[in-house]
C-alpha positions as CSV (number, residue, x, y, z in Angstrom):
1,X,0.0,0.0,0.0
2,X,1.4,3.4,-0.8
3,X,1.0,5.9,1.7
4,X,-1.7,8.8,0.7
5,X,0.0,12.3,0.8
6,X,-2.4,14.1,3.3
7,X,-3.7,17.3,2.3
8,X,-2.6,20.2,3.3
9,X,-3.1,21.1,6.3
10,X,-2.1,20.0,13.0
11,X,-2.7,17.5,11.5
12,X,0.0,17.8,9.1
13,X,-0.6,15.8,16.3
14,X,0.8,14.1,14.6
15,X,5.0,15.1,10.1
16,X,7.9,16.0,7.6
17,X,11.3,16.1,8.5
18,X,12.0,19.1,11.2
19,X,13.0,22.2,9.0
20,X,16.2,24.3,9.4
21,X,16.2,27.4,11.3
22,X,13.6,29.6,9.2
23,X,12.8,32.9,10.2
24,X,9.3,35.0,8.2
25,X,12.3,35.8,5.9
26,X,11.7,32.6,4.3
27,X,9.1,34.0,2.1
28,X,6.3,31.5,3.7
29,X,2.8,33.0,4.3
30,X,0.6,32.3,7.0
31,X,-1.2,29.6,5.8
32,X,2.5,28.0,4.7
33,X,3.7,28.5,8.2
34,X,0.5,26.4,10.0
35,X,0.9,23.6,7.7
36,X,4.5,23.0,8.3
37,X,3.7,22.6,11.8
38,X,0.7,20.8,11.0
39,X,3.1,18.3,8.5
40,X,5.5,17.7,11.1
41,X,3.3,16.5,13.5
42,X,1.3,14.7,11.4
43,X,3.7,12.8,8.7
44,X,1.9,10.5,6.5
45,X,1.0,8.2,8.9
46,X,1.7,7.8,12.6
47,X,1.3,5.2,15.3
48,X,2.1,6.6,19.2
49,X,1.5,5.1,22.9
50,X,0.4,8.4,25.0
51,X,-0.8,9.0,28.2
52,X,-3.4,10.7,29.2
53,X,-4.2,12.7,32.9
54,X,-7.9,14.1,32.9
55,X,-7.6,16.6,36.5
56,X,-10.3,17.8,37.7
57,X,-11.2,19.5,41.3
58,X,-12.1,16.5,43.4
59,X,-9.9,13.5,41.0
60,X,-7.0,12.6,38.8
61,X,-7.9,10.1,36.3
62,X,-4.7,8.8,34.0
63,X,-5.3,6.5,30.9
64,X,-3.2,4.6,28.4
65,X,-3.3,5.6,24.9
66,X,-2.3,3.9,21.6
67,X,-3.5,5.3,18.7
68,X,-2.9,4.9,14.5
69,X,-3.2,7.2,12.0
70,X,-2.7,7.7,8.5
71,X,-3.7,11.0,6.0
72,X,-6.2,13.1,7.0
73,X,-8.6,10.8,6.4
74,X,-8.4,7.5,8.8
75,X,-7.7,7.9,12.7
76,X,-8.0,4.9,15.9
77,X,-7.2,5.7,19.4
78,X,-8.2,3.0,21.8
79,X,-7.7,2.7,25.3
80,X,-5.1,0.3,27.0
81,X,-5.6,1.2,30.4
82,X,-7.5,1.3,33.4
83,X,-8.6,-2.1,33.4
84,X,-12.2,-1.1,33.3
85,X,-12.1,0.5,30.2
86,X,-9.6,-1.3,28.6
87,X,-10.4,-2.0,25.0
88,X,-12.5,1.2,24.4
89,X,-11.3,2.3,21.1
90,X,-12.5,5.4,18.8
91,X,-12.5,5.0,15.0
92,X,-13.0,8.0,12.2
93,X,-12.8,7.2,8.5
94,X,-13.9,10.1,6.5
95,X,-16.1,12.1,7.9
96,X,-17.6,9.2,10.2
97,X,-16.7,8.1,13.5
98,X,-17.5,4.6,15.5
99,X,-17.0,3.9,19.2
100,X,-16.0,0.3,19.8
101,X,-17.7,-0.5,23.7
102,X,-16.1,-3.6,24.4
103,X,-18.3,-4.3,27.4
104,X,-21.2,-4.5,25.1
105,X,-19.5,-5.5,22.1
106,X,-21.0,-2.7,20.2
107,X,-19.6,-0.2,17.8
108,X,-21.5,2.8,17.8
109,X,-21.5,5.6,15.4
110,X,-20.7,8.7,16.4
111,X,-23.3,11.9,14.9
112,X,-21.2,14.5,13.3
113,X,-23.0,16.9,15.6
114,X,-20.9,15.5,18.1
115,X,-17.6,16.0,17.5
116,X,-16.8,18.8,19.5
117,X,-18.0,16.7,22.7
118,X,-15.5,15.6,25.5
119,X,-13.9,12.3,24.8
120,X,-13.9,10.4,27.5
121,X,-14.6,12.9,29.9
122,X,-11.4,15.0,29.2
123,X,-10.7,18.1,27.9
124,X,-9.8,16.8,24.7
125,X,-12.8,16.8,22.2
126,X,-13.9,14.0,19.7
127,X,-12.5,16.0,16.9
128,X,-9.5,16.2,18.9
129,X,-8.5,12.8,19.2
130,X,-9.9,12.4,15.7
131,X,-8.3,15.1,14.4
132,X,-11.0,15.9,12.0
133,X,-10.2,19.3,11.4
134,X,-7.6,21.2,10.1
135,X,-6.0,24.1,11.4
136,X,-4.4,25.0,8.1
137,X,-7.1,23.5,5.6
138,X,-10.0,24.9,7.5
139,X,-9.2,28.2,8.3
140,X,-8.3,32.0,6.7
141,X,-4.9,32.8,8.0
142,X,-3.2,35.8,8.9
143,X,0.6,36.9,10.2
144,X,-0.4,39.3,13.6
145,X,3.0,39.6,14.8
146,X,6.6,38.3,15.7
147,X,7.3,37.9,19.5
148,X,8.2,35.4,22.5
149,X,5.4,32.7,23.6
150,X,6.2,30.4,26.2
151,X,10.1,31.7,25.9
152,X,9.8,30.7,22.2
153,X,10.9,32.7,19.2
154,X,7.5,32.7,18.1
155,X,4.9,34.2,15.2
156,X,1.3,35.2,16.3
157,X,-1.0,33.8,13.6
158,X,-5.2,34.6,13.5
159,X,-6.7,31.8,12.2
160,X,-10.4,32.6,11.0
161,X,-12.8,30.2,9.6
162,X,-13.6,29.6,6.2
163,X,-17.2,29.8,5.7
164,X,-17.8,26.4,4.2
165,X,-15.3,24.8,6.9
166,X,-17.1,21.9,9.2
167,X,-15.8,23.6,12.7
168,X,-17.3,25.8,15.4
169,X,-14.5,28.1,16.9
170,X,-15.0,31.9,15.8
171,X,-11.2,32.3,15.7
172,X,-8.2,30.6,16.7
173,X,-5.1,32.2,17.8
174,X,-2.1,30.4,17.0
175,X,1.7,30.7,18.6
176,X,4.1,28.7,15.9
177,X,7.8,28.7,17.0
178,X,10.1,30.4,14.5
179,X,12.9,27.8,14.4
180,X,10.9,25.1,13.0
181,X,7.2,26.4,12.8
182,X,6.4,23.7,15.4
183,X,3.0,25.4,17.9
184,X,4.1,26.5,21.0
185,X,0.2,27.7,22.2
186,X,-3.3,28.0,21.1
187,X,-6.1,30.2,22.1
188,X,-9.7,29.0,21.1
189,X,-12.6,31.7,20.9
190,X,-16.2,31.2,20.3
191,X,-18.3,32.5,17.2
192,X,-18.9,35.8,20.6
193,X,-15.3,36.5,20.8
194,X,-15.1,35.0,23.9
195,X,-12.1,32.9,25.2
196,X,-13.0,29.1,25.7
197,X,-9.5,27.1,26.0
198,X,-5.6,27.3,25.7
199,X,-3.9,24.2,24.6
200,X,0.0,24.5,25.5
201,X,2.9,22.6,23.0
202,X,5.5,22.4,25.2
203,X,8.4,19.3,26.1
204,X,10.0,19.4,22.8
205,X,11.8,16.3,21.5
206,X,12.9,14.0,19.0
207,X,10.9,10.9,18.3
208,X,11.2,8.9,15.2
209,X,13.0,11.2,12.6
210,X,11.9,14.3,13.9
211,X,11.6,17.5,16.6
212,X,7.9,17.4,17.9
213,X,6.2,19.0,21.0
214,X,5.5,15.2,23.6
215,X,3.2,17.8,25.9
216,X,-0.2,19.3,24.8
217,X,-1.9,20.7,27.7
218,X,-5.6,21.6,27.5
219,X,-7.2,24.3,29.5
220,X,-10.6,25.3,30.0
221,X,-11.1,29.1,30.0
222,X,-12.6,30.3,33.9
223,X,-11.8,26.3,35.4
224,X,-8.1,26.7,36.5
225,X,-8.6,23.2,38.4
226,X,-9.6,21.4,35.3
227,X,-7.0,20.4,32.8
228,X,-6.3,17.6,30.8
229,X,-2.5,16.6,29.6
230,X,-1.4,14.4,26.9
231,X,2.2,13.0,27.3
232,X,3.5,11.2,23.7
233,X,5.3,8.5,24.8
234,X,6.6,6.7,21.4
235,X,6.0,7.5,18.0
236,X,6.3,6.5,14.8
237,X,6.0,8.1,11.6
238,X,5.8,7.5,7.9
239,X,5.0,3.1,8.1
240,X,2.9,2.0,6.0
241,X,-0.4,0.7,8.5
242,X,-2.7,-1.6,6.7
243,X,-6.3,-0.4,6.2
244,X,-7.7,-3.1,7.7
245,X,-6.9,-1.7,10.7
246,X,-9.1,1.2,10.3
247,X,-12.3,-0.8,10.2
248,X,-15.2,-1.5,12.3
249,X,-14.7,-5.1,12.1
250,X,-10.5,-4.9,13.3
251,X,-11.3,-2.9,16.0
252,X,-13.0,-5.4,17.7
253,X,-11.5,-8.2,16.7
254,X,-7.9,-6.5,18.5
255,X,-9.8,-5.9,21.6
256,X,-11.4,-9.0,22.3
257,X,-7.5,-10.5,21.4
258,X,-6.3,-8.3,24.3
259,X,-4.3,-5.3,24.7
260,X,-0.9,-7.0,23.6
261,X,1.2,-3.6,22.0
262,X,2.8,-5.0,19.1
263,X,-0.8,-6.2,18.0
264,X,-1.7,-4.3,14.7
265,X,1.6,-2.7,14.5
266,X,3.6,-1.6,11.7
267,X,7.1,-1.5,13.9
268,X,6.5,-1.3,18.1
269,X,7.3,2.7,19.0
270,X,8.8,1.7,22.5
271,X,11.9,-0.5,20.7
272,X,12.5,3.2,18.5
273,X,15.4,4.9,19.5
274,X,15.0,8.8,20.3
């Protein structure tokens, strides 16, 4: 199977090779800039373990992560651990989305009108996780300004949606580090102007072939006690995954096998050297 060039687009979470120290002198607009990002997180395909802390006021709830993806197009996160949710596994091909409920041995199918709800009670959305939209694909872009973002070189970018575009935040603002284009912070505004979450890039390392932020921290706007933190553990990019893993039927075939890493793999990401 070849592997499908994505289009352009964060998504370009999951990307190229890291770029050389590019400053705005590089002649790239501001659309060029969020898709290099995007592309380096993204790659054309990707398989990572992750964890996952969900804090809130009163509890700390940590899961295990492994997820595949490959394009734009196909996406699976399923959950390794707790124990009691072991096996729960989310699937989007296209513009359709599935959960696998192991308990139940269902697969569900996820509305569209949906996407923007918490996955598994975190502060991480369905499109999240999916990564369904695209920064770069789905949004107007424009340069604000050149300053320092989480002590980061970094370039200010307004993102704006295009009217067509399948999302629902009025604006985004978007810190990209000038050395390699990589985000350093987001700010996420309703269609009111009104500030809704932050998500922080920060913990950046090399894993696989390239420099990529292993820290996204989600936080609500107004909730300072309610966060959620994903920690990349391994990752591998640019394998070729077979697309029968990004079906209905694999997905529950792997998790009544049992949560054995290697299974479904292209190469395990914990035997990669960083």
């Amino acid at each position: 199977m070849k592997l499908k060039q994505p289009s352009i687009l964060f998504l370009g979470l999951f990307f190229i090779c890291s770029f050389p120290q590019l400053g705005l002198s590089a002649d790239l607009n501001a659309q060029q800039i969020v898709a290099r990002g995007e592309d380096q997180m993204r790659g054309l395909s990707s398989q990572a373990t992750m964890e996952m802390v969900i804090s809130r006021p009163t509890y700390e709830r940590t899961l295990s992560l492994r997820s595949w993806a490959t394009g734009t197009e196909r996406a699976l996160v399923e959950i390794l651990k707790p124990a009691k949710e072991e096996g729960v596994a989310s699937l989007r091909v296209d513009a359709n989305m599935w959960n696998y409920l192991p308990k139940t041995d269902q697969v569900v199918r996820v509305p569209s009108s949906l996407m923007l709800q918490s996955w598994m009670g975190s502060d991480f959305t369905n499109d999240d996780l999916m990564k369904a939209s695209s920064l770069s694909r789905d949004y107007k872009h424009t340069i604000i300004r050149k300053g320092t973002k989480n002590q980061e070189a970094a370039v200010l970018i307004e993102c704006k949606p295009k009217p067509s575009a399948p999302v629902v935040w009025g604006k985004v603002m978007h810190w990209a580090r000038l050395s390699d284009f990589l985000p350093v912070h987001q700010e996420f505004f309703d269609e009111k102007g009104k500030l809704v979450r932050t998500i922080t890039f920060s913990d950046f390392k090399t894993m696989d072939d390239r420099i990529i932020p292993t820290r996204l921290h989600i936080q609500q706007a107004g909730n300072p006690k309610e966060a959620t933190t994903v920690t990349y553990e391994k990752i591998v990019f640019n394998k070729e995954i077979p697309m029968s893993v990004f079906s209905k039927e694999e997905i529950r075939r792997m998790s009544q096998k049992g949560k054995v890493i290697t299974a479904g793999w292209f190469l395990d990401p914990r035997k990669v050297r960083n």
